[in-house]
ROSE-4610 file (N, C-alpha, C; in Angstrom, 1 decimal, always signed):
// ROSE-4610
residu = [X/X/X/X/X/X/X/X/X/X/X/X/X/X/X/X/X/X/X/X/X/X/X/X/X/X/X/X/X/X/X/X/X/X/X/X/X/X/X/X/X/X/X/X/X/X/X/X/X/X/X/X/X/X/X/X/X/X/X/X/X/X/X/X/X/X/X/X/X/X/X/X/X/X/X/X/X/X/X/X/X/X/X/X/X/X/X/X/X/X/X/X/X/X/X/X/X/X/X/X/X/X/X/X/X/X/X/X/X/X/X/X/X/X/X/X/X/X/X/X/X/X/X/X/X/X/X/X/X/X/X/X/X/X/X/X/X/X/X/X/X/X/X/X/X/X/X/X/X/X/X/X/X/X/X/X/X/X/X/X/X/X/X/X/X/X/X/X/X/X/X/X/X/X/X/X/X/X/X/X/X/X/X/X/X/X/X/X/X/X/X/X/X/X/X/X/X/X/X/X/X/X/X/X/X/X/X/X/X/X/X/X/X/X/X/X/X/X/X/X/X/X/X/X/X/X/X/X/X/X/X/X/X/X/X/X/X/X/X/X/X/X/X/X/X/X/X/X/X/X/X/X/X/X/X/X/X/X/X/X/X/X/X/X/X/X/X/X/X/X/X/X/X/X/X/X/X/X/X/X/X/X/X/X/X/X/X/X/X/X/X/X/X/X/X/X/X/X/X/X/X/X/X/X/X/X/X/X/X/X/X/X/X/X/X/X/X/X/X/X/X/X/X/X/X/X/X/X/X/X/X/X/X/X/X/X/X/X/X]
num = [1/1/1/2/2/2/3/3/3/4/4/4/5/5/5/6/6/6/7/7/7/8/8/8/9/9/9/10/10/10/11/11/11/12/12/12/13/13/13/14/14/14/15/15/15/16/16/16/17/17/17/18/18/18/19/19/19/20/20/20/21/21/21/22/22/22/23/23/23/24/24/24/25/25/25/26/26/26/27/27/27/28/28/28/29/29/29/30/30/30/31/31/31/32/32/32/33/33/33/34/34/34/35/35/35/36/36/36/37/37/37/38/38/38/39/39/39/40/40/40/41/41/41/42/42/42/43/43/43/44/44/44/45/45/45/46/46/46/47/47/47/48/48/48/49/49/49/50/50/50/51/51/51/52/52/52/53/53/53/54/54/54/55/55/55/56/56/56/57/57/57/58/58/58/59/59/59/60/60/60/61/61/61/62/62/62/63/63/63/64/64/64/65/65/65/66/66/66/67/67/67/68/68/68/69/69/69/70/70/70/71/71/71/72/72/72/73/73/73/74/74/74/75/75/75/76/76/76/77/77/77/78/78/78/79/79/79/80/80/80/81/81/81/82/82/82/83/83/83/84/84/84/85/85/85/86/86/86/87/87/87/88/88/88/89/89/89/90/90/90/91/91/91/92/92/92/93/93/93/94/94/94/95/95/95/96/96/96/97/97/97/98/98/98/99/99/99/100/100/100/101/101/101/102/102/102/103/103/103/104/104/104/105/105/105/106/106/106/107/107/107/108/108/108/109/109/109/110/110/110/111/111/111/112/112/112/113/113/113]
x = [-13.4/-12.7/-12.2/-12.9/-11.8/-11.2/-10.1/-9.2/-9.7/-9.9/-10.2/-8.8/-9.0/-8.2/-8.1/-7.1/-6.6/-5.3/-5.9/-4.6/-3.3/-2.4/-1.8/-2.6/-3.1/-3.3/-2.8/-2.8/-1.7/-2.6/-3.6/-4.1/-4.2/-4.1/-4.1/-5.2/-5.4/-6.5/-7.3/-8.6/-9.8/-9.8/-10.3/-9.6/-10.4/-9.2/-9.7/-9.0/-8.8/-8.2/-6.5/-6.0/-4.2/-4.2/-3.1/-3.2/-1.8/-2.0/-0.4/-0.5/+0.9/+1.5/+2.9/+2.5/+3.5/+3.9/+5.1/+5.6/+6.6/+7.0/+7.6/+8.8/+9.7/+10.8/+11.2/+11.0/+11.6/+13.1/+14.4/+15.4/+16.5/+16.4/+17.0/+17.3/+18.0/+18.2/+17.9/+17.4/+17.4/+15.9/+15.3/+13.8/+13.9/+12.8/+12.8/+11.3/+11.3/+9.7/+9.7/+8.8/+8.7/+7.2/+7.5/+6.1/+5.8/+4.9/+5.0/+3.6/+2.7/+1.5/+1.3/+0.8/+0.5/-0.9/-0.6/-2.0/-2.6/-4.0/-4.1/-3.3/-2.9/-2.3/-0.3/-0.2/+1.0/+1.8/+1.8/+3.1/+3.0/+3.8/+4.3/+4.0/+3.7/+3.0/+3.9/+4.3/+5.2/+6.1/+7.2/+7.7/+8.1/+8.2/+9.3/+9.4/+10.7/+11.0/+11.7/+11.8/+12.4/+13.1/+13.2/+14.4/+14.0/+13.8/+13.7/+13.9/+14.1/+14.2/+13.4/+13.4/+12.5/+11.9/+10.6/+9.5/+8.9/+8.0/+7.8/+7.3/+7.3/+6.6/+5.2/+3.9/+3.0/+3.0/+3.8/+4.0/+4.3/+5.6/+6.2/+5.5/+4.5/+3.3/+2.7/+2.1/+1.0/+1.6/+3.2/+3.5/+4.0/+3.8/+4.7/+3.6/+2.3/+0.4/-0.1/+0.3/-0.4/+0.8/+2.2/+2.8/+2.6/+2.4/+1.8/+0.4/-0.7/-1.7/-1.4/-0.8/-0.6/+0.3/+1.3/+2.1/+1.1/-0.2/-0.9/-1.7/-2.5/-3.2/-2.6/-1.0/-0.4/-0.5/-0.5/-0.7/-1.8/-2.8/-4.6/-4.8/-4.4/-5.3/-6.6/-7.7/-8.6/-9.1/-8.9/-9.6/-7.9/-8.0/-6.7/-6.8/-6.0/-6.5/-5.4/-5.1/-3.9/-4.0/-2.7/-2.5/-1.3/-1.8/-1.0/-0.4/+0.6/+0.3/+0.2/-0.2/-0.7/-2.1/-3.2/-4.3/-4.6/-3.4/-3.5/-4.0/-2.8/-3.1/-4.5/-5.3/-6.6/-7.5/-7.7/-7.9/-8.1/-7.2/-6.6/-7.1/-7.4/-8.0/-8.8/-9.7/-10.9/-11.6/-11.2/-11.4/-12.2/-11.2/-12.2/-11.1/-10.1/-9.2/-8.5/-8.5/-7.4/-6.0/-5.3/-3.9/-3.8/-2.1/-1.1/-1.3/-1.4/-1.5/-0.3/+0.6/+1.5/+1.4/+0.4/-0.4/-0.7/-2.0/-3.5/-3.5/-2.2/-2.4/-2.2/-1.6/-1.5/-2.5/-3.5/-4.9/-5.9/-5.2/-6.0/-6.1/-7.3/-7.2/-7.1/-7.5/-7.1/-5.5/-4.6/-3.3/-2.9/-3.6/-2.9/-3.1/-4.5/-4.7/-4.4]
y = [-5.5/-4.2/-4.1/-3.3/-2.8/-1.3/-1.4/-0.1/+0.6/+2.4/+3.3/+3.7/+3.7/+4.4/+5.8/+6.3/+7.6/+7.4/+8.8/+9.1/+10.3/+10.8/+11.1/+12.2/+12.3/+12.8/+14.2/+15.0/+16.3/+16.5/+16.1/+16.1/+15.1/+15.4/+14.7/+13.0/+12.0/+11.2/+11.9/+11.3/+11.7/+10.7/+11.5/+10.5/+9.4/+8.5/+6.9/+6.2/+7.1/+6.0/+6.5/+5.4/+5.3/+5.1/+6.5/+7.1/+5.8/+5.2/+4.3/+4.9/+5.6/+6.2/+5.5/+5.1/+4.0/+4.5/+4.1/+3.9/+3.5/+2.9/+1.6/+2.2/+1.8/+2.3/+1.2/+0.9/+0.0/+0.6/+0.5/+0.8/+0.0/+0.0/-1.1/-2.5/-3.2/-4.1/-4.2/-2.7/-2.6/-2.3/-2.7/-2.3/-1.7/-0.7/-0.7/-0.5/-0.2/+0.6/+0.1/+1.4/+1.4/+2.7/+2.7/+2.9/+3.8/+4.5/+4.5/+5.1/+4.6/+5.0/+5.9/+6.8/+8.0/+8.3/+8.6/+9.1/+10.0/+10.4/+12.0/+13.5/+13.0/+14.3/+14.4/+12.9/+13.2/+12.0/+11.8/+10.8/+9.3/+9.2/+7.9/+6.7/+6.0/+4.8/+3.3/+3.4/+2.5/+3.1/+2.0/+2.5/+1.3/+1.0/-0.2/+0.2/-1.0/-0.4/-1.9/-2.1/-3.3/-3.3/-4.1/-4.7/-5.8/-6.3/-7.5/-7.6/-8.6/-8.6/-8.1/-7.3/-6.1/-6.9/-6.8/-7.7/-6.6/-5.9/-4.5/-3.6/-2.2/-1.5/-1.3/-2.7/-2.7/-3.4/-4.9/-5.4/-4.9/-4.4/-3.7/-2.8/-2.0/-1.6/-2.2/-3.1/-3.9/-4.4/-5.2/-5.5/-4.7/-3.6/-2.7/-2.2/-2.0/-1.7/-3.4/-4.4/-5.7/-5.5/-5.3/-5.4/-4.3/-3.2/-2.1/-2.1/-3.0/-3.6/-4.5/-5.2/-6.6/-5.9/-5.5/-4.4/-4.3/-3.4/-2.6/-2.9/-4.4/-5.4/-6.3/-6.2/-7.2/-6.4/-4.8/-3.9/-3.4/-4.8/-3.6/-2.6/-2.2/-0.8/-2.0/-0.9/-2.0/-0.5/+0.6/+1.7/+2.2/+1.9/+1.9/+2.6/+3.8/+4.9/+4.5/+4.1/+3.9/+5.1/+5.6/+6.4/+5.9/+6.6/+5.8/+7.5/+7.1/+7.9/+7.8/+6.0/+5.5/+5.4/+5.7/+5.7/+4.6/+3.4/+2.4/+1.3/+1.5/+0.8/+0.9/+2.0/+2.3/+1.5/+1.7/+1.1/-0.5/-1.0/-2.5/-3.3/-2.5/-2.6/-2.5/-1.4/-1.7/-2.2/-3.2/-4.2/-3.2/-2.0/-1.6/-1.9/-2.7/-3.0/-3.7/-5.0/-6.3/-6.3/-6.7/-6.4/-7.5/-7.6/-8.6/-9.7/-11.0/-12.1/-12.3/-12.1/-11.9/-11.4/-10.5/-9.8/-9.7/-10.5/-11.6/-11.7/-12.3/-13.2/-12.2/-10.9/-9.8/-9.2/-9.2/-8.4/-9.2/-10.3/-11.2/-10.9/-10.3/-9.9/-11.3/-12.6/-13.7/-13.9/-13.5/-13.2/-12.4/-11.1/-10.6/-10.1/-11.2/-11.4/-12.9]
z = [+7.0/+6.9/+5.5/+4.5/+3.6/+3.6/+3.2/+3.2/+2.1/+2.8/+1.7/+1.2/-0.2/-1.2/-1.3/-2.0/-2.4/-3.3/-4.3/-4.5/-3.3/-3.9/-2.7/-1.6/-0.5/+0.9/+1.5/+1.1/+2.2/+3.0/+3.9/+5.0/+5.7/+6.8/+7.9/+8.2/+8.5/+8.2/+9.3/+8.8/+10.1/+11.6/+13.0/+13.7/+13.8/+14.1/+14.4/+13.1/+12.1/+10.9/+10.6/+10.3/+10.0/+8.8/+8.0/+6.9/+6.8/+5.7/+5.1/+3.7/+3.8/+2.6/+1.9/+0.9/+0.1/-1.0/-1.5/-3.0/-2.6/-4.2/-4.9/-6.3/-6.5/-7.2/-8.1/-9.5/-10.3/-11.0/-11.0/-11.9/-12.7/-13.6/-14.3/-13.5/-13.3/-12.0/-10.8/-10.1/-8.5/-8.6/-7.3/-7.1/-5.5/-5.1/-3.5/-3.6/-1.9/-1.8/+0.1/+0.0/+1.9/+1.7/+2.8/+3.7/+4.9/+5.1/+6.6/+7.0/+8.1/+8.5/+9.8/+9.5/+10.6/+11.3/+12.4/+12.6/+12.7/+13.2/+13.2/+13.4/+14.5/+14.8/+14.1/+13.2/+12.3/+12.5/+14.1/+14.6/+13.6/+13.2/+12.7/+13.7/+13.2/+14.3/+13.5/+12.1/+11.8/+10.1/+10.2/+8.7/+8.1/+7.0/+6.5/+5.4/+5.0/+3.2/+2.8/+1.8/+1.4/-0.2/-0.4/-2.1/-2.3/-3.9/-4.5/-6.0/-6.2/-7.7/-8.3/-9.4/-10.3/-10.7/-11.3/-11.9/-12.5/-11.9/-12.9/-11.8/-12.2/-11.2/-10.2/-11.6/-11.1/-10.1/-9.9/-9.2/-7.4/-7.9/-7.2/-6.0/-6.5/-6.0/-5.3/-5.8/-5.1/-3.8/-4.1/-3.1/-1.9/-1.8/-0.8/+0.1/-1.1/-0.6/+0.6/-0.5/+0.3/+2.2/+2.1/+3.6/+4.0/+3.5/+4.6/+5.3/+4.8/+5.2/+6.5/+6.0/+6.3/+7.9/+8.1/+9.4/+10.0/+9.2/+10.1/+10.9/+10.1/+10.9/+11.8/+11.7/+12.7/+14.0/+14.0/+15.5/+15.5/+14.7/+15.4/+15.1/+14.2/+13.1/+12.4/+12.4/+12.0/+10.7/+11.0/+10.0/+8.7/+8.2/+7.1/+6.1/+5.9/+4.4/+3.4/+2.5/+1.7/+0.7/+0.7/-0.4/-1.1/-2.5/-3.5/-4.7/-5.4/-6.4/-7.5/-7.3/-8.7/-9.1/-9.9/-10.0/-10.6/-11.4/-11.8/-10.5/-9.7/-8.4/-7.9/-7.6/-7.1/-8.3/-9.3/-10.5/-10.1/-10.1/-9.7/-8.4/-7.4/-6.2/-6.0/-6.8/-7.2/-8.0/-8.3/-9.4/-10.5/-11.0/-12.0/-13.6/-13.2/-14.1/-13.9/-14.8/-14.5/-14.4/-13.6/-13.2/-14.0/-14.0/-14.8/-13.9/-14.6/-14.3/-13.1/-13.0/-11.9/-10.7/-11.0/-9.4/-8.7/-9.5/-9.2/-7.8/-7.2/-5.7/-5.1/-5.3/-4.6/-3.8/-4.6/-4.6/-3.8/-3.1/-2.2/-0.7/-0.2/+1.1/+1.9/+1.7/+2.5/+2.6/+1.8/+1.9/+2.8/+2.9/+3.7/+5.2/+5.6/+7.2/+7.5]
């Protein structure tokens, strides 16, 4: 199973696949970022959001993309659309551009099944 990419989505996913819509917030000292995956017809099927020490945005990203996966495989979604509104991130996941050595382990789908 790999998850298709996007940048941000204003339509609905097609049925059978759970649209996970993410971002990530760096601010001087504070960091957040949450999530939440929908299905066709809209209903919210999960949400999370979390805080950690700031490290950098790209980071930040990746990690909020790897546990919104990681949720969605824990309740058997097996078709997964991620939207992002970073093109760096898509970039990065598609290995069409090397992330920061800090990331690396992010980008590991054995991680996150």
């Amino acid at each position: 199973m790999k998850p298709l990419l996007s940048n941000l989505l204003r339509e609905p996913p097609m049925e059978g696949i759970v649209l996970l819509n993410t971002d990530g917030s760096v601010k001087g000292d504070r960091d957040g970022y949450g999530g939440l995956a929908r299905v066709t017809n809209g209903d919210c099927i999960l949400s999370y959001s979390g805080r950690g020490p700031p490290v950098s945005m790209v980071y930040q990203e990746m990690k909020l993309i790897k546990r919104g996966l990681q949720l969605c495989i824990e309740r058997g979604v097996k078709h997964i659309q991620v939207t992002t509104d970073s093109e760096l991130m898509i970039a990065y996941i598609k290995r069409q551009k090397k992330p920061p050595w800090n990331c690396i382990h992010l980008l590991s789908l054995s991680t996150i099944v």
